[in-house]
C-alpha positions in Angstrom: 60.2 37.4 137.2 61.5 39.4 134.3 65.2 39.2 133.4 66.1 42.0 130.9 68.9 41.1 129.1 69.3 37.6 130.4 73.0 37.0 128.8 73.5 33.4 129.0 70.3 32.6 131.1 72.6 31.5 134.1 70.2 33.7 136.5 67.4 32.9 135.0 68.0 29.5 134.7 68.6 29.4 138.4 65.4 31.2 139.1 63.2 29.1 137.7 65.0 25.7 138.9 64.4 27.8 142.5 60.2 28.0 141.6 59.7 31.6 139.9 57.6 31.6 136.7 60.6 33.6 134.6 60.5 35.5 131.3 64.1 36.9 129.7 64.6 39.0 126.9 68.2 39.0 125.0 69.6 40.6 121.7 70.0 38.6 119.0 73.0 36.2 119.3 75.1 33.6 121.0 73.5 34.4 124.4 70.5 34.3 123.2 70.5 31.2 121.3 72.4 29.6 124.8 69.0 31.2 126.3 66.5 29.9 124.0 67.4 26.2 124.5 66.9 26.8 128.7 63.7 24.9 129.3 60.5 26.4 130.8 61.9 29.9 129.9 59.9 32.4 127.5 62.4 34.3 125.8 62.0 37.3 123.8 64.8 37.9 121.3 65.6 41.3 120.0 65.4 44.9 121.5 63.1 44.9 124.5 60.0 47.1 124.3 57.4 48.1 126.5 55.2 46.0 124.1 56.8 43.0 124.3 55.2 41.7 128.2 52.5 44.3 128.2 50.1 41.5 129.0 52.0 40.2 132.0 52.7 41.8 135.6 55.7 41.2 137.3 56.9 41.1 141.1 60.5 41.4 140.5 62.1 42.9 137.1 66.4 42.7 136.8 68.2 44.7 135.0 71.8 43.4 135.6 74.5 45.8 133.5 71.6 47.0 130.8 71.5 50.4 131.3 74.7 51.7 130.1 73.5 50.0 127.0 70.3 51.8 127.0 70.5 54.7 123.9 69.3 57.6 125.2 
């Protein structure tokens, strides 16, 4: 499971206590240093590129209130 712009890590905290194998990217920042210190969790810190997981499929990618943030 990807979580793109994890926040806090609250839902991805709570997917990987309920078994998914999660990854979470975050902007630099409060959340993400709240993130960071969520065991089991790989966290990417910064802008999120295509690069960054381009060696990992995922089943289930969220997007929760990222794309108004998005630049065009």
């Amino acid at each position: 499971l990807l979580d793109i712009g994890a926040g806090d890590g609250t839902f991805a905290k709570a997917a990987s206590d309920a078994g998914y194998q999660v990854f979470a990217t975050e902007l630099a920042g409060p959340a993400a240093e709240r993130l960071c210190k969520q065991s089991g969790i790989v966290v990417e810190v910064g802008d999120f590129s295509s690069e960054t997981f381009s060696e990992v499929k995922f089943d289930i990618i969220i997007l929760w209130h990222v794309l108004e943030h998005l630049l065009s």
